[in-house]
Structures are given as C-alpha cells and as structure tokens.
C-alpha positions as CSV (number, residue, x, y, z in Angstrom):
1,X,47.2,58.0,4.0
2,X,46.8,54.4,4.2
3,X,46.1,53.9,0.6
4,X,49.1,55.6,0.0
5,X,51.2,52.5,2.4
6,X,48.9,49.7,0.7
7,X,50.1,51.0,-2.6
8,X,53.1,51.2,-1.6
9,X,53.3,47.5,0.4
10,X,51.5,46.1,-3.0
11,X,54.7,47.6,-5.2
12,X,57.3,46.3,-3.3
13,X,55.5,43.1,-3.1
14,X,55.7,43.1,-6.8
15,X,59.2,44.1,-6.7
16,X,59.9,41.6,-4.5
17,X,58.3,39.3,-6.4
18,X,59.8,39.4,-9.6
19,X,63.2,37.5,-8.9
20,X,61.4,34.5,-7.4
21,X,59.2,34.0,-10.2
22,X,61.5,34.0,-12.4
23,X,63.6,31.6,-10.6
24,X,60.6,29.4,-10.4
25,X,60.5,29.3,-14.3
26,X,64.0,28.7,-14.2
27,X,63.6,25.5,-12.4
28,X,60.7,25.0,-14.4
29,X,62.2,25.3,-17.6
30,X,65.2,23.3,-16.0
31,X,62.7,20.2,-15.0
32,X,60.8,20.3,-18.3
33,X,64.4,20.1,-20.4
34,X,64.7,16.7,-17.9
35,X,61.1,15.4,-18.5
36,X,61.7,15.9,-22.1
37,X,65.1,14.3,-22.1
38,X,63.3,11.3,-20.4
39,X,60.6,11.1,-22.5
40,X,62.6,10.6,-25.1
41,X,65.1,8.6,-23.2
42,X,61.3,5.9,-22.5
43,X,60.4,6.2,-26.1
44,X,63.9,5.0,-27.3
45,X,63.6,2.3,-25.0
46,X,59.9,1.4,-25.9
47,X,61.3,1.4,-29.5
48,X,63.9,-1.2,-28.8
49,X,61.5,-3.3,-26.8
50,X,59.2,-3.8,-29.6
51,X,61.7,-4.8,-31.8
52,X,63.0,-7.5,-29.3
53,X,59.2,-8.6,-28.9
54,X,59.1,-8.7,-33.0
55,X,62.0,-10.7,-32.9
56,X,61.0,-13.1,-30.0
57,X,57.5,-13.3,-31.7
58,X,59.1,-14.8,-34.6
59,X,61.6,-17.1,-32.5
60,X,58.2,-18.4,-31.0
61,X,56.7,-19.2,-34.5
62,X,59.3,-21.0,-35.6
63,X,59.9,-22.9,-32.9
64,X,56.2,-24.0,-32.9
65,X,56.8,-25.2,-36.4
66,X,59.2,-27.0,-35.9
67,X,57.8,-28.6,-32.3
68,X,55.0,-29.6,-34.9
69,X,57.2,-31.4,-37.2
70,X,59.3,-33.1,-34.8
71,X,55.9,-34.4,-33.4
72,X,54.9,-35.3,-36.5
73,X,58.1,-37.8,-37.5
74,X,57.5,-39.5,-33.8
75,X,54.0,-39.9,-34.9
76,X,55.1,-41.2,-38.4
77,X,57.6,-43.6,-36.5
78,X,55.6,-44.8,-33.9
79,X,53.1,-45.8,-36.6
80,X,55.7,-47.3,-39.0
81,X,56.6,-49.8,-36.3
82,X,55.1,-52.9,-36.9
83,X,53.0,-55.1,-33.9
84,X,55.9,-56.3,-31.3
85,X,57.2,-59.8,-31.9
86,X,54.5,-62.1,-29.9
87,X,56.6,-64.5,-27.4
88,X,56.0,-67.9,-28.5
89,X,54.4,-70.4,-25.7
90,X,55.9,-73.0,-25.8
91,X,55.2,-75.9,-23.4
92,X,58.3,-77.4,-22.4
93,X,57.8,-80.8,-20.6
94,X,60.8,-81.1,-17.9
C-alpha cells in the first residue's frame, strides 16, 4: 500500500514539475538571447575601439616625427648662430 502512494506522490511530483521546468528554460533561453545580444553588442564595441587605437597609434607616430624635426631645425639654428657680439672694454677716463 505504500508503494502504491510513493508512486503515486513521485507522479504528481513529475506532473507538477513539468510546467516549472519549462518555464525555467524559458527564462533561460530568454537570458541567453540577452547574453548573446551583449556579446555581440561588446564585440562591436571592441571592434570600434581598435580602430580608434589604430588610428591614435598613427596620430602618435606622426607626431613624434614631426617633434623630431622641429627639434632638429632649433638644433640647426641654435648652431647656425654665430659667437654673441663680445662687449668692447673700453676704458673711458672721466
């Protein structure tokens, strides 16, 4: 007899647990569609971000070139000069 009511007790347990389960795939399908979406959303941005870094990367290169050559003409003119005018001493008698 009491195999009979676990049986029975185990059945509608299963019954009973049907619906919820697949309500809990539901939301799981539901928050995997979001995950995905994100994912994608991340990789669009991680995309975009190394082309911005390609970009700055190549801003930065030519900006060091050109710091080079501007530090190159000072050099060039700071050489060019020639020797300050010496102040003549002369003695004046007063």
């Amino acid at each position: 007899m009491t195999r009979k009511n676990v049986g029975a007790m185990l059945a509608v347990a299963a019954v009973l647990s049907l619906p919820l389960a697949g309500c809990k795939d539901t939301k799981t399908l539901q928050e995997n569609e979001q995950l995905k979406a994100k994912v994608a959303e991340l990789q669009k941005e991680n995309g975009q971000v190394g082309n911005d870094l390609e970009t700055m990367t190549t801003a930065h290169d030519a900006l060091v070139k050109e710091n080079e050559k501007l530090k190159a003409e000072i050099k060039a003119l700071k050489t060019k000069r020639t020797g300050k005018k010496t102040v003549s001493r002369k003695h004046r008698r007063g």
